[in-house]
C-alpha positions in Angstrom: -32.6 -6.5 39.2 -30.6 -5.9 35.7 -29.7 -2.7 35.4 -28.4 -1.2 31.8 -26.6 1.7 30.9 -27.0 2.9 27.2 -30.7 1.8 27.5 -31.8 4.4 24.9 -29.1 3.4 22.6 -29.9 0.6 19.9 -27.9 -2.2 21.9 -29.2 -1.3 25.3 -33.1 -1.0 24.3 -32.1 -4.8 22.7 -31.0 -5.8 25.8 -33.8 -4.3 27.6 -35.9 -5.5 25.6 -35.1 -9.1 25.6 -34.5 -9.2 29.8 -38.8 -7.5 30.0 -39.6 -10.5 27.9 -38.3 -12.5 30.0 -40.1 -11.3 32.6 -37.3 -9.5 34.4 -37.2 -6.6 36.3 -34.7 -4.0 34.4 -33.9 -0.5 35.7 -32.7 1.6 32.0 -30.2 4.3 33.0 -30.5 7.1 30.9 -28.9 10.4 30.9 -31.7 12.5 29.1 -35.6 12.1 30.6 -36.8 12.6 27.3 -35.6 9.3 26.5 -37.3 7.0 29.3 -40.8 6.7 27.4 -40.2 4.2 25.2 -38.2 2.4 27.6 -41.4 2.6 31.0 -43.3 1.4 27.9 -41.2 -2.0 28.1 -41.9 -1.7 31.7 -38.5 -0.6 32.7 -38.0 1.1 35.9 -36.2 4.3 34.7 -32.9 5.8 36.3 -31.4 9.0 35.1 -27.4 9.3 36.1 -23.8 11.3 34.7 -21.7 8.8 33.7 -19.3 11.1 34.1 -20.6 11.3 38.3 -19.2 8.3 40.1 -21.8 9.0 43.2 -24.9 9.0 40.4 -23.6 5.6 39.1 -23.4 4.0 42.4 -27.2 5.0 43.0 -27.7 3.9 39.4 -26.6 0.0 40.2 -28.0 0.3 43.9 -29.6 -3.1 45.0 -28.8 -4.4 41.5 -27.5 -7.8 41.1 -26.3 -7.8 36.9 -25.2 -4.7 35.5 -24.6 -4.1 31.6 -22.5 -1.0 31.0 -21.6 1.0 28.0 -19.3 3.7 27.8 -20.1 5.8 25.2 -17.3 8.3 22.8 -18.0 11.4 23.5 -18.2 12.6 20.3 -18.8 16.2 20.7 -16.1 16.5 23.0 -12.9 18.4 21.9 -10.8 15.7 23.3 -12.6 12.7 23.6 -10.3 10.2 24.3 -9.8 11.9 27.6 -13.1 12.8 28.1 -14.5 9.0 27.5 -11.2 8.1 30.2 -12.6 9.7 32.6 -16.4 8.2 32.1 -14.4 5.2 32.9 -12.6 6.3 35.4 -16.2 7.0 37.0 -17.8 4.0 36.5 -14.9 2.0 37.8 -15.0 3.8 41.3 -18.4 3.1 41.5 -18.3 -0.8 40.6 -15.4 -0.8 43.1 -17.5 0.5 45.6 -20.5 -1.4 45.1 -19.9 -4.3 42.9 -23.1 -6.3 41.3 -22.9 -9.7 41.8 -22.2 -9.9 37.7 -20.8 -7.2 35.5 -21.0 -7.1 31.4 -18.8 -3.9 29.8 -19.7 -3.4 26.0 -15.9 -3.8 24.3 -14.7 -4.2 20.5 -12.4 -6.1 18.5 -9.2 -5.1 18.7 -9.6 -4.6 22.2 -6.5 -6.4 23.7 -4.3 -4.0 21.8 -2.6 -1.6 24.0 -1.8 1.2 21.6 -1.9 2.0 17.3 -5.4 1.2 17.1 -7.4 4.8 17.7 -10.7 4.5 19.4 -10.3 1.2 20.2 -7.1 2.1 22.2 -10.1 3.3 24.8 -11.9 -0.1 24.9 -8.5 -2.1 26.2 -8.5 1.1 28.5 -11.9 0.0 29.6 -11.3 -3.4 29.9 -7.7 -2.9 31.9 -9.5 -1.1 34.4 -12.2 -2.8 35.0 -10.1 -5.8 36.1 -10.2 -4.7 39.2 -13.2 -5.0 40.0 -15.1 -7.7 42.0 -17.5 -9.3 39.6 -17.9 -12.1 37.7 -16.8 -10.1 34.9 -17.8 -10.4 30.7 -16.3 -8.6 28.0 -18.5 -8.9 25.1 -16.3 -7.1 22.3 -18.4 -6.3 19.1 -17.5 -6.2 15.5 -18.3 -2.9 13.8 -21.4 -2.1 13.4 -23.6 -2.1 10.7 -25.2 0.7 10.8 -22.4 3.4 11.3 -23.3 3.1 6.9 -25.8 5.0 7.9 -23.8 8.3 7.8 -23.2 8.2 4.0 -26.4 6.8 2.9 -27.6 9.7 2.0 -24.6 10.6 -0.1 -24.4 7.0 -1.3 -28.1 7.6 -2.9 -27.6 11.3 -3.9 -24.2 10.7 -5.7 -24.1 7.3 -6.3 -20.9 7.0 -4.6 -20.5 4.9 -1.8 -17.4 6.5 0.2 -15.3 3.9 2.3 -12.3 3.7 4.6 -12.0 0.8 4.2 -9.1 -0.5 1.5 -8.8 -2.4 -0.6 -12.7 -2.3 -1.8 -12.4 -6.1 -1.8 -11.2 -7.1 1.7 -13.7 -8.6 3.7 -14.2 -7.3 7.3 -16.2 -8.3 9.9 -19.9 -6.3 10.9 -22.8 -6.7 13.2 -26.0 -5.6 13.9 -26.2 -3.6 17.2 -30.0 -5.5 18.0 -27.6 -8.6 17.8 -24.9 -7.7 20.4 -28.0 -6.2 22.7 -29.9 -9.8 22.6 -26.5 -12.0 23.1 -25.6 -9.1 26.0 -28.9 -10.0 27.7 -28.3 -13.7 27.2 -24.5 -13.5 29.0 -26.0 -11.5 31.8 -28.9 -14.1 32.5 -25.6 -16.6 32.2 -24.3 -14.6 35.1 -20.5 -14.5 33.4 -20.4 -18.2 33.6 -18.9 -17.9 37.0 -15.7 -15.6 35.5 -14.2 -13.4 38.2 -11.7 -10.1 37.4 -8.9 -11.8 37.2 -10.1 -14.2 34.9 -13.3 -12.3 32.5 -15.0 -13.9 30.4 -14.8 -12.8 26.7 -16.9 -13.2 24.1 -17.1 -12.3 20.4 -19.2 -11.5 18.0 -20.3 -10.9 14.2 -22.4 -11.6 11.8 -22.0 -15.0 10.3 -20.7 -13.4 7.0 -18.2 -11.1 6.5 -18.5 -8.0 3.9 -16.3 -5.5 1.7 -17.2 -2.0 1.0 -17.6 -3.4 -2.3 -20.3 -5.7 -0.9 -22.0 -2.7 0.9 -22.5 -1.0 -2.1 -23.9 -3.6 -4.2 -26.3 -4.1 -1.2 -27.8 -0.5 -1.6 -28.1 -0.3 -5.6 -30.3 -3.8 -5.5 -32.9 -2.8 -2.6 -32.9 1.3 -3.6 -32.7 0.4 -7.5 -30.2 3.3 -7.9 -26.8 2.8 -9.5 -24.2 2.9 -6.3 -20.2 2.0 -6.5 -18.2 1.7 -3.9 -15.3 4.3 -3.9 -12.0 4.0 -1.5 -11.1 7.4 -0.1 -7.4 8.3 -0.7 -5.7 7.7 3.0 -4.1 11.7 2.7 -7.8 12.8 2.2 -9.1 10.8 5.5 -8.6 13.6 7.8 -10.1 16.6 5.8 -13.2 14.4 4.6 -13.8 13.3 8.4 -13.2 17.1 10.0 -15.5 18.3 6.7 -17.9 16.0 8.5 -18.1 18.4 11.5 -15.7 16.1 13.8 -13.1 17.5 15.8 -9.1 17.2 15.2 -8.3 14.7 17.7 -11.8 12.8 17.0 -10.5 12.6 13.5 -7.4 11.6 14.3 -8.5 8.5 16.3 -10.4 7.6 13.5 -7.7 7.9 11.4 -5.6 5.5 13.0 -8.5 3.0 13.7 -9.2 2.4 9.9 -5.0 2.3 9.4 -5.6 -0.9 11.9 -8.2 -2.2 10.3 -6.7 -1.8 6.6 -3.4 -3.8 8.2 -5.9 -6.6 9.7 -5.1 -5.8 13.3 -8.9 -5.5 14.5 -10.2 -8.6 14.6 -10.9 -11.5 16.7 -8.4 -12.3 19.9 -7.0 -15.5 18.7 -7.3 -18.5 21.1 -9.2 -15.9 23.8 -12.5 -15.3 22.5 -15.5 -17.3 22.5 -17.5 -16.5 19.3 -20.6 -16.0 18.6 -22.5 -14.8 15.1 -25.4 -12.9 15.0 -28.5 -13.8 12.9 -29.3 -10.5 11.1 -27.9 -10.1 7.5 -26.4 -7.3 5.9 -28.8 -6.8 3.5 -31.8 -7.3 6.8 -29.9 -4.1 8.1 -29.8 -2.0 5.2 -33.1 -2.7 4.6 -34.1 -0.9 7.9 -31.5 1.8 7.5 -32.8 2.8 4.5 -36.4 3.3 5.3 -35.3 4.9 8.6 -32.3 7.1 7.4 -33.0 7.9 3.7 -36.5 7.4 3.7 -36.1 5.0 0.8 -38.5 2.4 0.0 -36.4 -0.6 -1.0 -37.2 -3.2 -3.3 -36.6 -6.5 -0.6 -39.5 -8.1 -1.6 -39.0 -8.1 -5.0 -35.2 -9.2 -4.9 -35.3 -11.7 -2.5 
């Protein structure tokens, strides 16, 4: 049995997804019933657990043999570094207690930093922890992903201003599809970690197979919506009153904040010499083609542009 957590999210229902074709048996843990339909449509077995409940996780991973976990940020949370701690504090008690045979944890570049690098600060949390445990153990640390644009696509469209974080305009950075990491997830777990053990994971990387500037991004979006879009750098003392006019808490800012200060310095990347790396098939342009029909409702002019 593989079980995955997150199975309602777009990397989990990849990963589901790929395991049922397969012909596997997967059991998607959920924390909301209204999101097991689609997922007993794959013919999943469904499972509905608290991350937060180390007794509901154990039940969760019961008679399961690979596990795929994702620890979500708790975005709504006022503090949700501490809040997403303790999620992992949960999980981690119950993979002590009843560790699958192998055990895949959702991670992100950057991840081997200790401190300076905002959310991702959290993710070398994740993975310290988890080091304890009894598996043959994978990290699979994912480039950001591509469709966090879909935030300010509306605005992009509106406006015709593209707003990034990302400076200068020009530097490239890596991206990936989220469909991507779900598929390669499911391909590690079948792997079984490659016979890895905690005090030796296995990690593995990966992107798309080009990276992109903000500058790139925007160029994107005016050739498949046929509206004029520029890309436009938001001053670094602005950051924090643009992200908390965007309805997120101070702290949540704030670990934004420093994660886009790390990237802008060229300290989230790949773990040199560490990682293996892998590149995912789907394009920039294949993603903002389906963002833009799904988010902005946008019919885009892909056909015609090749």
């Amino acid at each position: 049995m593989f079980v995955i957590f997150g199975a309602a999210g777009p990397v989990g229902r990849a990963s589901a997804s790929a395991l049922r074709r397969a012909g596997h048996p997967v059991r998607a843990v959920v924390r909301d019933q209204t999101q097991a339909a689609a997922l007993a449509a794959l013919g999943c077995d469904i499972a509905r657990a608290d991350l937060n409940d180390a007794e509901a996780v154990t039940r969760a991973i019961d008679g399961a043999h690979a596990v795929q976990w994702l620890c979500p940020v708790p975005r709504a949370h006022d503090d949700p570094a501490a809040a997403m701690r303790a999620t992992i504090d949960a999980g981690v008690a119950a993979f002590r207690k009843a560790a699958p045979t192998t055990l895949l944890a959702l991670s992100d570049y950057g991840a081997e930093q200790p401190e300076g690098t905002g959310i991702t600060t959290l993710f070398h949390y994740l993975e310290t922890r988890l080091r304890g445990v009894a598996s043959s153990l994978t990290f699979l640390r994912a480039a950001e992903h591509m469709h966090n644009w879909a935030r300010v696509l509306p605005v992009a469209l509106e406006r015709g201003v593209l707003p990034s974080l990302h400076h200068p305009l020009d530097k490239l950075f890596p991206t990936v599809a989220a469909r991507d990491v779900g598929e390669l997830a499911a391909q590690l777990l079948l792997d079984g970690g490659a016979g890895k053990t905690q005090a030796t994971p296995r990690i593995v990387s990966i992107e798309a197979a080009q990276r992109v500037s903000a500058l790139d991004v925007a160029r994107t979006l005016q050739e498949l919506s046929g509206k004029p879009v520029a890309a436009h750098a938001v001053p670094r003392d602005e950051w924090n009153a643009v992200l908390r006019g965007a309805g997120l808490g101070e702290r949540h800012a704030r670990l934004i904040v420093d994660l886009y200060d790390a990237h802008n310095a060229g300290r989230i990347d790949v773990e040199a010499g560490v990682s293996e790396r892998r590149f995912g098939a789907t394009t920039l342009k294949d993603e903002l083609v389906a963002l833009l029909s799904r988010v902005a409702g946008v019919e885009t002019r892909a056909r015609s542009v090749g």
